[in-house]
N, C-alpha and C positions, 0 to 999 in steps of 0.2 A: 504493500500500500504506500501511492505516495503523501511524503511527508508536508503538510502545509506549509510557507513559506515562512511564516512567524515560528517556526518552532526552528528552523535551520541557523546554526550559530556559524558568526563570524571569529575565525582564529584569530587571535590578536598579533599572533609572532608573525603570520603570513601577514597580516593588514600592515605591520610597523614595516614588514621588508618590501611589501609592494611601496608604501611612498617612499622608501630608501631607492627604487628602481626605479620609479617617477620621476625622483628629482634626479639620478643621475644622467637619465635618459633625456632631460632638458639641459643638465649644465654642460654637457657632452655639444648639445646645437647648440648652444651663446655665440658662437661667429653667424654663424647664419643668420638667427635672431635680428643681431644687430645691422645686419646690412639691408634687409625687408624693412629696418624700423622707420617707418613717414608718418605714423599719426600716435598722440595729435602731434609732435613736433619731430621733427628729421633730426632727431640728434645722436641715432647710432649705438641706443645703452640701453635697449631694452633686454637684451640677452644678458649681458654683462649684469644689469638689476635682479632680473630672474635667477640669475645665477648664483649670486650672491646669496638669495631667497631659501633658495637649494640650496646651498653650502650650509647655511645656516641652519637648517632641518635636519642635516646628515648628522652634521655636531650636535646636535641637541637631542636625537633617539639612538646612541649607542649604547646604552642600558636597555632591558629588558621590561617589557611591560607585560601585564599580567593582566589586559581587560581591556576593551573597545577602546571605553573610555580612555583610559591611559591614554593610549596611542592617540586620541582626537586630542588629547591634554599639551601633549608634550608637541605635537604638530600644532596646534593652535597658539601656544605660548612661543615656538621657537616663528611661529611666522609674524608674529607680531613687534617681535624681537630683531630678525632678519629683514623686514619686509622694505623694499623701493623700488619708485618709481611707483606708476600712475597701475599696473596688472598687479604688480608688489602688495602694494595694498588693496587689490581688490581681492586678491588672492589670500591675503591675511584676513581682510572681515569674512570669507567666505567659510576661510577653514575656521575661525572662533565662532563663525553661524552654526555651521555643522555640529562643533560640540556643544553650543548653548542649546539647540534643541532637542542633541541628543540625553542631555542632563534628566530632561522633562519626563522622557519614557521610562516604561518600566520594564522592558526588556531590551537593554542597552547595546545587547552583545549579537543579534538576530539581523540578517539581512533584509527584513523588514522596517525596521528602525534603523539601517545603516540607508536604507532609501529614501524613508522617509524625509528625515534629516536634512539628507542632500536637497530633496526638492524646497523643503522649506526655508535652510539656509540662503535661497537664491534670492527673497524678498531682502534679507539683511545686507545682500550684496549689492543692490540697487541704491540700498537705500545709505549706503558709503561713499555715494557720487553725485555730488551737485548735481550735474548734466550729465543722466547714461546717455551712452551714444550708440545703436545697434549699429552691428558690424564691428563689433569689437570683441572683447574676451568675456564680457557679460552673457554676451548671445551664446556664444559656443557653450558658456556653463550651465546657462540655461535647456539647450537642447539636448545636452549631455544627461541631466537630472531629469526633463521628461521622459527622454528614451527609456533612463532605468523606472521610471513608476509606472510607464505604461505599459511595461513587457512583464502584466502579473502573471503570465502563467509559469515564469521560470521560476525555480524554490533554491538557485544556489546563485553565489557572484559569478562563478564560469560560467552558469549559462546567462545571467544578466549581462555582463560585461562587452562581449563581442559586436552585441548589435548596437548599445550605447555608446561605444568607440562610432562605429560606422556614423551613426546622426551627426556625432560629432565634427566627423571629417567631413560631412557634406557640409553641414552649418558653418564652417572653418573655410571651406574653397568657397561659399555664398558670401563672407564679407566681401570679395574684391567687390562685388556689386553694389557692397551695401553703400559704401564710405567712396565718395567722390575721390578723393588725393591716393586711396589705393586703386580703385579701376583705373585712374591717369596711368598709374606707375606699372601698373599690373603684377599686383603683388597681393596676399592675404595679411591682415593684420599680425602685427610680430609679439603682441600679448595673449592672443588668440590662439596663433601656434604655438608659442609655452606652454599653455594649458592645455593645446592638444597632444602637447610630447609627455608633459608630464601622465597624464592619463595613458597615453600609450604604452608608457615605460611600465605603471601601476597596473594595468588589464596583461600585460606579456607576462609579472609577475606571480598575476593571482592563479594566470591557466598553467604557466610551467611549473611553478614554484622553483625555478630554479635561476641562479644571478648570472641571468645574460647580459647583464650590464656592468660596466664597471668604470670610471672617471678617468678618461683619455687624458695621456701626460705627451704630449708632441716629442717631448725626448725619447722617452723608456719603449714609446710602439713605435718610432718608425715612420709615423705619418707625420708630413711636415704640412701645416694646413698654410694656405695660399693665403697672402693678406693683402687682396686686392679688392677688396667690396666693391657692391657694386652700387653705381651711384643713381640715385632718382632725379631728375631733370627737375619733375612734377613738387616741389615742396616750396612751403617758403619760409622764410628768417623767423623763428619764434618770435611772438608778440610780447612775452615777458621772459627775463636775461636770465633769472635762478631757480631751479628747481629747488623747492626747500623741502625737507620733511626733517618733521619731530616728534618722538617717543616721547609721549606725556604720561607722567606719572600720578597718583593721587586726583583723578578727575573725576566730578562730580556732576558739571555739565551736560544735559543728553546732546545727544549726538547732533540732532536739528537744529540746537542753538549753536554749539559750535560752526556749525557751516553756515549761518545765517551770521555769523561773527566775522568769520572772516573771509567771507566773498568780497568785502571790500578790497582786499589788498591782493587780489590777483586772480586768476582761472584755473582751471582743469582742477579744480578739490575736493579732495578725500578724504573720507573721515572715518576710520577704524576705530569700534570703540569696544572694549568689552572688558568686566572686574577691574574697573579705576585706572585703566590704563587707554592710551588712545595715540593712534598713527595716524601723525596729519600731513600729506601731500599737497604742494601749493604752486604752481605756475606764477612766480611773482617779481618784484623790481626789487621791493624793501624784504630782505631777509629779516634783517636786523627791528624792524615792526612788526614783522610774523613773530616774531620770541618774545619779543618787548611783552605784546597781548597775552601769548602763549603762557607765558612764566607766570601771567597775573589769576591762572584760573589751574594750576596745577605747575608739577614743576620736572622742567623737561632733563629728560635723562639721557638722550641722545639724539643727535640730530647731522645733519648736512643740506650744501647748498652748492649743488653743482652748477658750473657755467651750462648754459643750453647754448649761449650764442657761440662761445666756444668750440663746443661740440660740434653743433652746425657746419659750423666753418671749416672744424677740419674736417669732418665729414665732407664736403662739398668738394674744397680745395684746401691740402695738407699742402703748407709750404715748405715739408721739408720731412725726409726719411726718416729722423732722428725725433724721437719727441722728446721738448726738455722739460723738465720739471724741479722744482726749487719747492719751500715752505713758503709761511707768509712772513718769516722775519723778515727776508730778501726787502729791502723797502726799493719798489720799482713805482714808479705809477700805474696806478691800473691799467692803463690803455695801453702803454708797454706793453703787456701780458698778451691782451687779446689780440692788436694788432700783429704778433711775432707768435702767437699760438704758445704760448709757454704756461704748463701747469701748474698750479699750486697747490700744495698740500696745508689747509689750515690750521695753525696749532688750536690747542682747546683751552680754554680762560674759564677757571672757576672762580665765581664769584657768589658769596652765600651760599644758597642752594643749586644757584644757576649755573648750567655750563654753557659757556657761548665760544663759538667758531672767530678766531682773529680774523678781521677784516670784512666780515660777512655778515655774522648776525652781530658784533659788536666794532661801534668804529673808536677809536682816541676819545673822543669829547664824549661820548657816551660810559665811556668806561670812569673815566674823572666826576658823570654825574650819578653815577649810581656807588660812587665809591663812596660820597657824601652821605648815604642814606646805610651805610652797612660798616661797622666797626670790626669787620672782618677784612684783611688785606687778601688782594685776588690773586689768585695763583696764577701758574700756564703748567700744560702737557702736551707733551709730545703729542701728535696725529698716530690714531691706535692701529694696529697690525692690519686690522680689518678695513680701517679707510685706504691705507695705503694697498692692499691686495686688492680692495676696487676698484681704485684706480687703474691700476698696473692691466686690469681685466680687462678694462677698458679702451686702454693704449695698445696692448698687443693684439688687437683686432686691427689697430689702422696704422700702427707704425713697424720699422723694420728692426729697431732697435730705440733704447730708453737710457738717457744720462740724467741723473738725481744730484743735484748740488744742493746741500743741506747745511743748517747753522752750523758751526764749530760742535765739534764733537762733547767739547770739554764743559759747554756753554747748556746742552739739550739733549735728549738721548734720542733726538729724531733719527741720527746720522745711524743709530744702530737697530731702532724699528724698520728701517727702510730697506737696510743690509738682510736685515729678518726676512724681510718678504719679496726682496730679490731671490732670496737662497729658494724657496718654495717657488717659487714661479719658473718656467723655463721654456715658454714658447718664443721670448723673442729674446737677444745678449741686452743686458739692462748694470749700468756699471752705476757706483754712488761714490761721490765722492764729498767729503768732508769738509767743509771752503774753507774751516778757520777762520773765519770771520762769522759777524753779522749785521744786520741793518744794510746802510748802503754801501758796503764796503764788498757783504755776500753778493745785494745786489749789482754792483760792477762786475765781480766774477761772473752772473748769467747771463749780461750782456754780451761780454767778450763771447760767451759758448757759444749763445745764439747767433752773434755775429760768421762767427767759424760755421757752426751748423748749416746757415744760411747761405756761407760761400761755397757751402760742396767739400768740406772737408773731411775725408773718412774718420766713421764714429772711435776708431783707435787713438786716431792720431788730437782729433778733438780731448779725448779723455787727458791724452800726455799733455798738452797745453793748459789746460784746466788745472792740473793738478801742477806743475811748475807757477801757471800766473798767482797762483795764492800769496808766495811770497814778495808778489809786488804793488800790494793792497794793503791798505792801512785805513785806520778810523781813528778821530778825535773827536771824543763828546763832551762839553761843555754842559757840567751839573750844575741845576740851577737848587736844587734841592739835596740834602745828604742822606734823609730818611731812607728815600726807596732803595738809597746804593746802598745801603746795612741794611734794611731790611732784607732786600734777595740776595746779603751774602755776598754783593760785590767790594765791599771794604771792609773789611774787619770788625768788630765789634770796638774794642778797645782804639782802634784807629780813627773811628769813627765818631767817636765820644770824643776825642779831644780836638780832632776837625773840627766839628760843630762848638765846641767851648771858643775856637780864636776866629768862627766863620769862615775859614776857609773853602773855597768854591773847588773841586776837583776839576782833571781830567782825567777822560776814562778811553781805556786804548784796551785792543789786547794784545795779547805777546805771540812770536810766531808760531807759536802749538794750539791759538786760540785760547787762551786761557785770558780772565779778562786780568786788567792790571793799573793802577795809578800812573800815569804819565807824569803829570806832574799839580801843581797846586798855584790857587792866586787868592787876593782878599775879596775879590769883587767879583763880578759879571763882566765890566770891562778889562779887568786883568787877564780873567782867562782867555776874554775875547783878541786881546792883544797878544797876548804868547801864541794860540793857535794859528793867527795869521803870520805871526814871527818862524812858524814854524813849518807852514805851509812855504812861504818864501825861499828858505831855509832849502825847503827838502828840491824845489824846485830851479835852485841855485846846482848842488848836486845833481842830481840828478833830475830828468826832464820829465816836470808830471802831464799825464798823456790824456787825463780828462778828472773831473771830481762832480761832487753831488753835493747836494746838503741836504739833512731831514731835520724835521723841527717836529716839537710833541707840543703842539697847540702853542705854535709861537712863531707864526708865517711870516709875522714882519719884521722879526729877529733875524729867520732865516733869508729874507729878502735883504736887507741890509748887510749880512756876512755876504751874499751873492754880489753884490755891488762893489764893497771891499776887495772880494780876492778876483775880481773880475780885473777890477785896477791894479794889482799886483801882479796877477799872471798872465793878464792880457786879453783871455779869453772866458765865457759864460760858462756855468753849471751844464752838466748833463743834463739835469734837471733836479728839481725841488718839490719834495713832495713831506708829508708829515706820515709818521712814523709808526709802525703796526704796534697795537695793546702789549704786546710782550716787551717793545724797547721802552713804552711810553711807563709800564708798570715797574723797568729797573731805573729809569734815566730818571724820572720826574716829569712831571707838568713843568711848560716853560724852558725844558734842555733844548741846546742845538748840536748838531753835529755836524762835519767834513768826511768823508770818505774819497782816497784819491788814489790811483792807480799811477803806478811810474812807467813810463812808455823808454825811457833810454839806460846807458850805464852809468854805472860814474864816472863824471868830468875828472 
């Protein structure tokens, strides 16, 4: 007699290794992914997102679970955990849908209630997107969860599965139709086929039970994937420059008012909400007013804010084989960056409870007014192993090779997070090197790279220039303040205490291994300001200096006025002048200036 379908249980150990087979079987296509990717914005990272998503599920269920439940627990928390980009989070409230409805039944562990679930979770997944848009990965989940409810007469997932793959694929080839910018392109949505490979990967798992799958390493198989994507004619420029999402902790808002909160400040939003936590997705200009709000209704525990127009761009037209990449202490102008396609990894600023991204969700003058309201002194950390491996995910789809110029080693432990996740990556040569420096002095060092990079000079011989120009870089910062340089451990305790008893104004240099160091000392603001140009003079008498910068921490007309100065000493203009990222502005002080100069000859 056959068995009804409520009474057929789902194994848990086969459930947890089907979505181990799902997600491998997506992050295995992340180059493909990303080169289909045109909607909503042509920026080439939706594989690389998805991937990520996956990465992040695989770590999070290598224990053992012992109950449906489990397995929806542990997928639900690590996707919520994992999850970006615009399918990222649809795919996170989708799997926290499944387990919140699964919670409610009373036989948890039944292919019954594992269908149920699925179909009813799809309303939660609608309802995490300001604007659904059919032809996307909504639709595909959606026909996926029909096909399994309406194929009652099968009583196991083998026989459910096969035909609910099938709806899936048709639903999956009928986006090109749906969505105007993919029938131009001729291409199916690249969230949409995520969610069909993952399912694919999951249904091969459940009928074989055996691991046909396993996470392609370009070195260890043999296969060297092609990094040539291919390009969409059909797309256009994103309408807003950063992708932001934030891991909100402690939320108590429903999810409606969230999204009615923050439509103002930008499109395409997301809202994942489930047990006091919430992934928020944002198509925006102001990062840095997405957290502002963000931090006021819960308090964010992880986030990022990728360039789209960036992306775009080299998506479209890469100017160059080599991708480079720096931190944000580099002080470059921003428009540097994007015009020359040069990466940045943001350090992270705690502050209170808040952590904000340098340069992005927090700028200088915003950091000095929230400093005001909290007797807590703000910290920085390094950019975590996981931003830097998405990144790296992301590049080795479009570039041939990756050079990472990082703060002084001695200064941040970025130079060794970054070393980390080189070693684990190995589809394309990616070298890191240590600048010994920071502020504009790092940033001179990326210049020169990207200048080299830009002239065609092979990524060897680039690396061997990089790492010799270090020693022809120098910086002098002009303390207007002595607190913050004892507080971060830049001057001594005891050294410090009696600077400040006779007022003395430092300068702050560092020494050729980066390690920072006192230069030398004066009574005033114009003391110091007169020895630095004494010294710039000095160094330009010896030897020939071949360009310099200045950055100022909330003190433009300080640095405009040194610009004018050493312009009349050495004849010619700043590289440029720009104010200084949270990390220099929280050691220097409010109101420091600094010089940063490169020597172009030998000695006279």
């Amino acid at each position: 007699m056959e068995m009804s379908r409520s009474n057929q249980s789902i194994d848990p150990k086969e459930l947890l290794f089907a979505f181990q087979q799902g997600a491998i079987q997506l992050i295995n296509q992340k180059e493909l992914l990303n080169q289909i990717n045109v909607f909503p914005v042509s920026d080439g990272d939706t594989g690389s997102n998805l991937a990520s998503l996956m990465q992040t599920i695989l770590e999070e269920t290598t224990e053992e679970s012992h109950s449906v439940v489990e397995v929806f627990e542990k997928v639900a928390d690590a996707s919520l955990l994992g999850a970006r980009g615009n399918s990222g989070i649809i795919f996170a409230q989708y799997f926290n849908g499944i387990y919140n409805h699964l919670l409610k039944l009373e036989e948890k562990d039944s292919v019954q209630s594992f269908v149920q679930s699925i179909k009813s979770a799809i309303d939660e997944a609608y309802q995490a997107i300001e604007q659904p848009m059919e032809g996307t990965i909504i639709t595909v989940m959606r026909s996926w969860a029909e096909a399994l409810d309406d194929s009652a007469q099968f009583v196991s997932l083998e026989s459910l599965l096969p035909n609910a793959l099938n709806k899936a694929k048709q639903s999956l080839e009928n986006t090109t139709n749906q969505l105007k910018v993919l029938k131009k392109n001729q291409v199916v949505d690249a969230g949409a086929k995520g969610f069909y490979l993952f399912i694919e990967g999951f249904t091969d798992a459940i009928l074989t039970k055996q691991p046909a799958l396993h996470v392609v390493n370009e070195v260890t198989s043999g296969v060297k994937i092609e990094h040539s994507p291919q390009e969409h004619s059909h797309t256009s420029e994103p309408m807003y420059r950063y992708c932001t999402e934030v891991l909100l902790d402690c939320v108590e808002l429903p999810k409606r008012e969230l999204l009615q909160k923050l439509n103002p400040y930008g499109n395409s939003l997301i809202v994942a909400v489930n047990r006091g936590k919430a992934r928020i997705h944002i198509h925006t200009n102001h990062p840095d007013k997405v957290l502002s709000y963000l931090s006021s209704v819960g308090e964010p525990i992880q986030q990022k804010a990728d360039d789209m127009l960036l992306q775009y761009q080299v998506k479209k037209q890469r100017k160059a084989p080599i991708a480079l990449v720096t931190d944000s202490i580099a002080d470059i102008p921003v428009d540097y960056f994007l015009e020359n396609q040069i990466h940045v990894l943001p350090m992270n600023i705690l502050l209170g409870a808040t952590s904000y991204l340098d340069k992005l969700t927090l700028q200088t003058k915003q950091l000095f007014d929230l400093a005001k309201g909290t007797k807590e002194r703000a910290t920085s950390s390094q950019p975590t192993l996981k931003t830097v491996e998405n990144l790296f995910s992301f590049l080795e789809t479009r570039y041939e090779a990756i050079l990472v110029i990082t703060v002084a080693g001695k200064l941040s432990g970025t130079y060794y997070t970054v070393k980390e996740a080189a070693k684990r990556s190995h589809a394309i040569p990616i070298e890191v090197i240590d600048s010994r420096q920071n502020s504009a002095a790092q940033g001179l060092l990326v210049m020169n790279a990207n200048e080299w990079i830009q002239g065609g000079i092979p990524f060897a011989e680039v690396v061997l220039r990089a790492t010799e120009k270090r020693e022809q870089l120098k910086i002098l910062v002009s303390v207007d303040e002595l607190d913050p340089m004892i507080d971060s451990g830049r001057i001594p305790q005891a050294v410090g205490k009696l600077a400040k008893q006779v007022n003395l104004k430092p300068i702050v240099s560092l020494d050729e291994y980066g390690e920072g160091k006192l230069s030398n000392f004066a009574f005033s603001r114009k003391g110091n300001e007169k020895k630095i140009l004494r010294e710039m003079m000095k160094v330009n008498q010896k030897h020939k200096i071949k360009r310099y910068a200045i950055i100022h921490v909330n003190n433009e007309a300080k640095a405009k006025l040194w610009s004018k100065k050493l312009r009349e000493l050495l004849g010619f203009p700043p590289s440029y002048i720009t104010d200084s990222s949270t990390v220099i502005a929280m050691s220097a002080g409010e109101g420091s200036v600094a010089v940063a100069y490169e020597l172009g000859g030998d000695e006279k």
